[in-house]
N, CA, C and O atoms as CSV, one atom per row, in Angstrom:
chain,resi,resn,atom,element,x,y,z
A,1,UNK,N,N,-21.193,8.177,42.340
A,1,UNK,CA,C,-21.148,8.398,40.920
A,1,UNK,C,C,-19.731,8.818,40.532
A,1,UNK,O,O,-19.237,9.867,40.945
A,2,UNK,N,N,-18.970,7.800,39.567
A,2,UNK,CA,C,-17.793,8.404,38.676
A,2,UNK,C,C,-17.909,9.248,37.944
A,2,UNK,O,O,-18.731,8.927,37.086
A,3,UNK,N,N,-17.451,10.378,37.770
A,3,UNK,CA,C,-17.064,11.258,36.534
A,3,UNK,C,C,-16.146,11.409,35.903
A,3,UNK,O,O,-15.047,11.791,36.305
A,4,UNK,N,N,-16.562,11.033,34.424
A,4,UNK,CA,C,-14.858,10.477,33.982
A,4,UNK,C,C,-14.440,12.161,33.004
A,4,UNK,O,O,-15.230,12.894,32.410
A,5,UNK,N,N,-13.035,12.297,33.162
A,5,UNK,CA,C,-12.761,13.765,32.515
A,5,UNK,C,C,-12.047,13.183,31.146
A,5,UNK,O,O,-11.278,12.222,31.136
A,6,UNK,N,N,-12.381,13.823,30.184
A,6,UNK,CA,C,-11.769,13.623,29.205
A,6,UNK,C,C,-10.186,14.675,28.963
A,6,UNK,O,O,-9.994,15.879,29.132
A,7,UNK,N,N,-9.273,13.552,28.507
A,7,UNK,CA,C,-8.452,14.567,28.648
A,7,UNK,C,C,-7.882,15.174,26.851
A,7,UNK,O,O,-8.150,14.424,25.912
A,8,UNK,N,N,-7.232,16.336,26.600
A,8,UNK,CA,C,-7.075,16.690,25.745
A,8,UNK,C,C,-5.822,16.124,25.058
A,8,UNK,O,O,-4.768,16.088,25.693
A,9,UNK,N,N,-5.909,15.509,23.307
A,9,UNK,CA,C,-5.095,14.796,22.781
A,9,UNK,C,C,-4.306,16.425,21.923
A,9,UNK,O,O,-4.568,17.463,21.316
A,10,UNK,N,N,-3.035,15.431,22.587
A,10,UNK,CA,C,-1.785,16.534,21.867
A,10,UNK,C,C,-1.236,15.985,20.796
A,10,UNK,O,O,-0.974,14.787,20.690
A,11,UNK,N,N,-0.917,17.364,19.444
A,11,UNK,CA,C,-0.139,16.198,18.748
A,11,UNK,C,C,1.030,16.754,18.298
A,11,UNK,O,O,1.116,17.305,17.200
A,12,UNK,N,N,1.964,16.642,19.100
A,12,UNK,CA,C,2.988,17.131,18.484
A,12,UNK,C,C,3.807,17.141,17.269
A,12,UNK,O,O,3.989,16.044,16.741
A,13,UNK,N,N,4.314,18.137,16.745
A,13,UNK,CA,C,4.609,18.400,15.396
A,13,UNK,C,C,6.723,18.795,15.838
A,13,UNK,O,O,7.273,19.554,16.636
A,14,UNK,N,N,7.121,18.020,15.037
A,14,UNK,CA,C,8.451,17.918,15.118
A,14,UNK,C,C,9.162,18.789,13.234
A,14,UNK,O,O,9.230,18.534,12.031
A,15,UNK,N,N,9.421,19.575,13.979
A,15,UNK,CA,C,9.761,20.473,12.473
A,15,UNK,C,C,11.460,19.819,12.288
A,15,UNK,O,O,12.155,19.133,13.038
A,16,UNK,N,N,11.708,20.435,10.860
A,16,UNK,CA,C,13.224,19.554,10.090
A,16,UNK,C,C,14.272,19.547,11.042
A,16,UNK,O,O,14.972,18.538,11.128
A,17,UNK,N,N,14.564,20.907,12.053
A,17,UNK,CA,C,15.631,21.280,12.743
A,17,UNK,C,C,15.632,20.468,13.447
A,17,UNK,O,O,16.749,20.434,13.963
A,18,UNK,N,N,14.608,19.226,14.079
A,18,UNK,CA,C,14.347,19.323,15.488
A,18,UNK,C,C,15.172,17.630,16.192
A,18,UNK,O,O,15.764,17.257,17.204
A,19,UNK,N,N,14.677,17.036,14.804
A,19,UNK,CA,C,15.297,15.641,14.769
A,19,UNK,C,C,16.773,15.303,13.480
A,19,UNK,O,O,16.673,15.391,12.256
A,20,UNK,N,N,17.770,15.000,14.112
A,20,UNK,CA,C,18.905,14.197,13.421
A,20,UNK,C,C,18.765,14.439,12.306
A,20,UNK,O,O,17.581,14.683,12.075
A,21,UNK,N,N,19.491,14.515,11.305
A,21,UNK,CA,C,19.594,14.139,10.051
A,21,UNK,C,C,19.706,12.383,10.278
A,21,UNK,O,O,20.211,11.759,11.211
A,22,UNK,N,N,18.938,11.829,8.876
A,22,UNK,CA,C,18.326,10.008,8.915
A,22,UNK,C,C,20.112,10.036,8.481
A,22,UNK,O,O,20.686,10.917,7.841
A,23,UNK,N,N,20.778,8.629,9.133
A,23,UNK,CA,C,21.992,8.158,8.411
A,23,UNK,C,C,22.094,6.542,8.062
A,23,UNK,O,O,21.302,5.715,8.514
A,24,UNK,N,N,23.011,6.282,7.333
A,24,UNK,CA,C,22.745,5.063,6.413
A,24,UNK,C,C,24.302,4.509,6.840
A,24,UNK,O,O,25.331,5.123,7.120
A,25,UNK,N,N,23.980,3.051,6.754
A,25,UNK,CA,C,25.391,2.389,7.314
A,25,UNK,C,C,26.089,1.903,5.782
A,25,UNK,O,O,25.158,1.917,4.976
A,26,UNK,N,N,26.813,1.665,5.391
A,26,UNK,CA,C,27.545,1.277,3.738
A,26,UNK,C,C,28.629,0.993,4.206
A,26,UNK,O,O,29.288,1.859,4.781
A,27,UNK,N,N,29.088,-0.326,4.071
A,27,UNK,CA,C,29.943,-1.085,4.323
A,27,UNK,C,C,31.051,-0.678,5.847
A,27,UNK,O,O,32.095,-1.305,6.025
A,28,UNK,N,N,30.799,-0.071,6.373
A,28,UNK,CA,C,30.943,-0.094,7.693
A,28,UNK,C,C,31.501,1.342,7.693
A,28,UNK,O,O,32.563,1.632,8.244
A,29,UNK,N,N,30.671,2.279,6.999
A,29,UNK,CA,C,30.887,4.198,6.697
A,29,UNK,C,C,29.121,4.277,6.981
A,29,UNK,O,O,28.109,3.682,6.608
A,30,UNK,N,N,29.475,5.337,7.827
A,30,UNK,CA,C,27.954,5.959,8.367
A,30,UNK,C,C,27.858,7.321,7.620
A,30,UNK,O,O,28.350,8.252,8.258
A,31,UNK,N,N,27.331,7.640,6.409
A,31,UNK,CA,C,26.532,8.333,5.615
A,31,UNK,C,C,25.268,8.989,5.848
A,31,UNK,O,O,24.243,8.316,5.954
A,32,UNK,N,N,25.254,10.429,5.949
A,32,UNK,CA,C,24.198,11.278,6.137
A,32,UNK,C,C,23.426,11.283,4.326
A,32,UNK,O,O,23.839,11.021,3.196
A,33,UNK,N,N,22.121,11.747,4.948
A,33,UNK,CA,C,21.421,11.924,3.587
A,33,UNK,C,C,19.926,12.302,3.647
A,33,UNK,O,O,19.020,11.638,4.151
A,34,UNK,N,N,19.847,13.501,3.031
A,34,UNK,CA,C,18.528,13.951,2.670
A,34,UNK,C,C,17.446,13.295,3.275
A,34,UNK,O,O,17.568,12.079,3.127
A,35,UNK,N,N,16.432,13.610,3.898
A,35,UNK,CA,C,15.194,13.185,4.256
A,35,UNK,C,C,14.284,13.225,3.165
A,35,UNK,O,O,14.258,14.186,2.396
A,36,UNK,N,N,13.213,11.813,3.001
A,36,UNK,CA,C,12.628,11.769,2.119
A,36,UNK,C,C,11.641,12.741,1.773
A,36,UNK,O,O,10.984,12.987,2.785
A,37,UNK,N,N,11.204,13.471,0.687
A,37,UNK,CA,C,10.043,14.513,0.768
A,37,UNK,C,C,9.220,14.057,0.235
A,37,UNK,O,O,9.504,13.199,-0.601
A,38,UNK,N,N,7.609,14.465,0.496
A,38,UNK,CA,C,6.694,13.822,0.193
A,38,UNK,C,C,6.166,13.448,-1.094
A,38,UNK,O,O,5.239,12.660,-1.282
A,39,UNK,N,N,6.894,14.137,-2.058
A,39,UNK,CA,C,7.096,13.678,-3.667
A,39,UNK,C,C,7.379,12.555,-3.972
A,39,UNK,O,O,6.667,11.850,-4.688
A,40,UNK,N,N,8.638,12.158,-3.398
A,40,UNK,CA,C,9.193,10.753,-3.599
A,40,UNK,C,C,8.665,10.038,-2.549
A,40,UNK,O,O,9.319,9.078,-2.956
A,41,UNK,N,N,8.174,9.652,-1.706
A,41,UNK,CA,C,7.202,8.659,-1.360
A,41,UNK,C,C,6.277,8.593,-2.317
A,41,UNK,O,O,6.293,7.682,-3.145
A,42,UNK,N,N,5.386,9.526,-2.316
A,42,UNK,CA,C,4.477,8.919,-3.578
A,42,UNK,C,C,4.841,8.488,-4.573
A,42,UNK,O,O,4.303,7.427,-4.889
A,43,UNK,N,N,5.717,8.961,-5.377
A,43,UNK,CA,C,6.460,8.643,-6.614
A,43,UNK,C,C,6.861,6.924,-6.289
A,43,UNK,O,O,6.485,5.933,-6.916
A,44,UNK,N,N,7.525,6.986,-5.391
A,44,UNK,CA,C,7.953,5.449,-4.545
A,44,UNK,C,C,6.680,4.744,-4.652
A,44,UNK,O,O,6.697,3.655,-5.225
A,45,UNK,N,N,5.726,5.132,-4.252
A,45,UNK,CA,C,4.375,4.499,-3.532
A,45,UNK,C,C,3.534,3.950,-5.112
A,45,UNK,O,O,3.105,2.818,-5.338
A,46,UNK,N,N,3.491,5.138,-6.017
A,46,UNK,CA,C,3.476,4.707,-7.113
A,46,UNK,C,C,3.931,3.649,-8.059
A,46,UNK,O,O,3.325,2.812,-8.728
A,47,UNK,N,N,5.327,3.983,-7.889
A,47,UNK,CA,C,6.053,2.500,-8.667
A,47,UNK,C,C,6.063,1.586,-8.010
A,47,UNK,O,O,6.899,0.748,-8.350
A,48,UNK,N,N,5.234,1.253,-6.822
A,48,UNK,CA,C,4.977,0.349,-6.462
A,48,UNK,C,C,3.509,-0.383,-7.046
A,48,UNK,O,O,3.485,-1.592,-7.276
A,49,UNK,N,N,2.784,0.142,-7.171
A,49,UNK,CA,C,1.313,0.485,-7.418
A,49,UNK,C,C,1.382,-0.507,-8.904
A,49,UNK,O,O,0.813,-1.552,-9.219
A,50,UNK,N,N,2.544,0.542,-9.737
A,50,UNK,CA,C,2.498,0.029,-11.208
A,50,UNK,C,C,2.743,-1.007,-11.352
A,50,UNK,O,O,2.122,-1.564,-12.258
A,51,UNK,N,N,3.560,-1.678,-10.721
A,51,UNK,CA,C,4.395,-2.979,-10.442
A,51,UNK,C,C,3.229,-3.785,-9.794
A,51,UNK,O,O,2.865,-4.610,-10.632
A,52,UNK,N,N,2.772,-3.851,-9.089
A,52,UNK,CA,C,1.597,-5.072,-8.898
A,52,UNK,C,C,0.937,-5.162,-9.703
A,52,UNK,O,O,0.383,-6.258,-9.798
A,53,UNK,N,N,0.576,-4.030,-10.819
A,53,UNK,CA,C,-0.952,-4.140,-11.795
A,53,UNK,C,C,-0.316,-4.704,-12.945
A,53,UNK,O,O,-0.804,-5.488,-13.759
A,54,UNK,N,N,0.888,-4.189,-12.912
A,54,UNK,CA,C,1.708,-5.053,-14.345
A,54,UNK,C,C,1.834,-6.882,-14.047
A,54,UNK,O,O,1.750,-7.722,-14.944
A,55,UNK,N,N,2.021,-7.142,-12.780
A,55,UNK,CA,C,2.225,-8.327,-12.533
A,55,UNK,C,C,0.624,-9.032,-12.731
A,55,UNK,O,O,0.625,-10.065,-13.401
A,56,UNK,N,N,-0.227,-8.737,-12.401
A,56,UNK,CA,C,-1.755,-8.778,-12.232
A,56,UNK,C,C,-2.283,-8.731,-13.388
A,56,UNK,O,O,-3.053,-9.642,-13.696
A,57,UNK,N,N,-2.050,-7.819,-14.194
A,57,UNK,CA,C,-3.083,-7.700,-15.441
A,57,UNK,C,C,-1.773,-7.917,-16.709
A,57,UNK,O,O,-2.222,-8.033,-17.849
A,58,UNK,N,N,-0.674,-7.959,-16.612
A,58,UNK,CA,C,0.226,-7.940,-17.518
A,58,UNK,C,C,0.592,-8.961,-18.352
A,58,UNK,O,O,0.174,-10.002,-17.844
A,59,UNK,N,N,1.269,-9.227,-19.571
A,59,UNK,CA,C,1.497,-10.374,-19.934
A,59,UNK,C,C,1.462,-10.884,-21.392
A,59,UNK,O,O,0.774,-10.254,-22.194
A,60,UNK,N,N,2.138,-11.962,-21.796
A,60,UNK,CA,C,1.745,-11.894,-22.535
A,60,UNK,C,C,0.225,-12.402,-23.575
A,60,UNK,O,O,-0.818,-12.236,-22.942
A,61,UNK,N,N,0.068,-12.840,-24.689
A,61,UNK,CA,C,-1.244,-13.110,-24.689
A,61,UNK,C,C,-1.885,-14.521,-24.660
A,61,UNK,O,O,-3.064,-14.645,-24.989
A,62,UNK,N,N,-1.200,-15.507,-24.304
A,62,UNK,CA,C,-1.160,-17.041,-23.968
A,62,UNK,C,C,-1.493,-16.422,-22.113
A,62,UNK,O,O,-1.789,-17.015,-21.076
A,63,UNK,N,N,-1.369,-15.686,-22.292
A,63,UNK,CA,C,-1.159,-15.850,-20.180
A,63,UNK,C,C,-2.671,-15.047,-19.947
A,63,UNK,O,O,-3.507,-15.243,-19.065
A,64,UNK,N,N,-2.684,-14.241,-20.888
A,64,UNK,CA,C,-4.234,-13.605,-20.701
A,64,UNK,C,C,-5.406,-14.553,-21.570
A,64,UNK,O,O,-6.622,-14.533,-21.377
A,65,UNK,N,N,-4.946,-15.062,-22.191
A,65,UNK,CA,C,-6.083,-15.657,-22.393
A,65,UNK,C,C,-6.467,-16.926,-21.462
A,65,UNK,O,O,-7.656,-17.221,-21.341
A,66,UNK,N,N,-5.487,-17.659,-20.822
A,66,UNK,CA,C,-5.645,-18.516,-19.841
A,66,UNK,C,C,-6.041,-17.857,-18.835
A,66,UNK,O,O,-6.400,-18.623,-17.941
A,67,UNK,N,N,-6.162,-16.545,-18.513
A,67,UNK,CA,C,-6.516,-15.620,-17.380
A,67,UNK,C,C,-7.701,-15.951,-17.608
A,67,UNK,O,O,-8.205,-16.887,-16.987
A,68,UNK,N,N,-8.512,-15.127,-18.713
A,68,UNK,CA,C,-10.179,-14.928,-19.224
A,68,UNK,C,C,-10.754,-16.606,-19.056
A,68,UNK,O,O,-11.806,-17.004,-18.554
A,69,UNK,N,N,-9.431,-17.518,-19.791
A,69,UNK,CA,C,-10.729,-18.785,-19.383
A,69,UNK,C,C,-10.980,-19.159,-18.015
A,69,UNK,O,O,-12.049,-19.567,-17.560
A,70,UNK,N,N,-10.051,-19.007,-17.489
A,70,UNK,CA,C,-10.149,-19.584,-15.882
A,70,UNK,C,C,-11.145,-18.450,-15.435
A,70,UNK,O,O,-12.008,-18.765,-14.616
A,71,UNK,N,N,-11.108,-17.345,-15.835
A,71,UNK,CA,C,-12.166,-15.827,-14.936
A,71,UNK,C,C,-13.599,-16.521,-15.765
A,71,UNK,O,O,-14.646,-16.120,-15.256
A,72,UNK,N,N,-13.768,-17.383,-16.819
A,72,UNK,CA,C,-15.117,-17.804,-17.135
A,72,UNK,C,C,-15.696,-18.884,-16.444
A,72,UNK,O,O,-16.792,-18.742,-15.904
A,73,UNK,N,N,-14.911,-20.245,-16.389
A,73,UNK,CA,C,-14.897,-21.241,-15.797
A,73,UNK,C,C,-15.462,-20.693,-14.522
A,73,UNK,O,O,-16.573,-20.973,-14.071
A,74,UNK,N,N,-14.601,-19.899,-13.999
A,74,UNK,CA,C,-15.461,-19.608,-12.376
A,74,UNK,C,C,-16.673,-18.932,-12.149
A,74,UNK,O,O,-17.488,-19.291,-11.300
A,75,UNK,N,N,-16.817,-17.892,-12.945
A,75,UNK,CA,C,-18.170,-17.272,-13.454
A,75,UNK,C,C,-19.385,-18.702,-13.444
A,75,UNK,O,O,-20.323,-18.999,-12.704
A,76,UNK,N,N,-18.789,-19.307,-14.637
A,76,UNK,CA,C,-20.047,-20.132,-14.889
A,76,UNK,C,C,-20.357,-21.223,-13.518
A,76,UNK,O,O,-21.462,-21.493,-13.046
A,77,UNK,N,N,-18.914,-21.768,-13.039
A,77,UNK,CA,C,-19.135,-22.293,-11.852
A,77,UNK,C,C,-19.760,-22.081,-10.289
A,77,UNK,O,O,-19.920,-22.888,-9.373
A,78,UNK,N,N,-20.006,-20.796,-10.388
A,78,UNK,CA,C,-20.493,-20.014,-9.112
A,78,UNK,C,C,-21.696,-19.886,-9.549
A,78,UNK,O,O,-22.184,-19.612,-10.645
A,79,UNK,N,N,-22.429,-20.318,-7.708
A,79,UNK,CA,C,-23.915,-20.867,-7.646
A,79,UNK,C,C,-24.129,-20.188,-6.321
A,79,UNK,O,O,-23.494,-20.302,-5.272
A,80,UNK,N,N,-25.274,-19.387,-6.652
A,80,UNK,CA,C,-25.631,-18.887,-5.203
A,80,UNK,C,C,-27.053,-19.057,-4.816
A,80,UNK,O,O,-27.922,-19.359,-5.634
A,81,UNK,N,N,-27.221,-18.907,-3.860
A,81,UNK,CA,C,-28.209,-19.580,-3.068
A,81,UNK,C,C,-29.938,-18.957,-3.472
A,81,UNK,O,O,-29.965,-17.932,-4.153
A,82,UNK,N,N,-30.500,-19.212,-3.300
A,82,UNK,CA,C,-32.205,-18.469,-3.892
A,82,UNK,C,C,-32.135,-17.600,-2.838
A,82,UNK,O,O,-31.737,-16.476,-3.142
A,83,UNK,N,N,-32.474,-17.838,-1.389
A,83,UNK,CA,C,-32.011,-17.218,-0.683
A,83,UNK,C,C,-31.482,-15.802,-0.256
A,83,UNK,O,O,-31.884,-14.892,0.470
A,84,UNK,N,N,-30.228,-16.086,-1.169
A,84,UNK,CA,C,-29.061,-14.756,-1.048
A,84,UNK,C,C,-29.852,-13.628,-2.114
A,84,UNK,O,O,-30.639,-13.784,-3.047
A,85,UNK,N,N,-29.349,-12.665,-1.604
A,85,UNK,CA,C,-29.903,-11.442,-2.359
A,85,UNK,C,C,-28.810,-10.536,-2.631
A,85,UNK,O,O,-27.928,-10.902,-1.854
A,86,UNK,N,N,-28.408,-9.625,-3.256
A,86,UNK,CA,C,-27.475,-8.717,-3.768
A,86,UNK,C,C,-27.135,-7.857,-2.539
A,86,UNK,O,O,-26.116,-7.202,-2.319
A,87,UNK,N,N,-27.784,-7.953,-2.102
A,87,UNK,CA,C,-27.517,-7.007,-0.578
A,87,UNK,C,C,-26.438,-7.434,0.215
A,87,UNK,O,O,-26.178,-6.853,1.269
């Protein structure tokens, strides 16, 4: 009989001191600079967010209304089976 041991997961935590300051190359000058804080990722992560839904739902109103007919056309065109159930 094998007995398998489980072993314990570590997770190490690397505080600000511990790693480099991040540096940036600009035209052949190596530039130190601030590490990102978790504000501006989201903030980042955000204007990203806004930017797809503007592209997606945005527009003007010749472009949305060709949106709604084509979102009807397919509505009315979709056929599902007796069969199929909502589940």
């Amino acid at each position: 009989m094998v007995a398998a041991a489980k072993l314990p997961v570590l997770n190490p935590i690397i505080a600000n001191g511990d790693s480099p300051p991040p540096k940036r190359t600009v035209d052949g000058i190596e530039q130190t600079y601030p590490p990102t804080t978790a504000e501006e990722k989201l903030a980042r992560k955000n204007k990203l967010k806004a930017r797809a839904v503007e592209k997606r739902f945005g527009g003007n109103k010749e472009s949305k209304k060709t949106k709604t007919i084509l979102l009807k056309q397919q509505y009315e065109n979709f056929n599902g089976s007796s069969s199929e159930g909502l589940d």
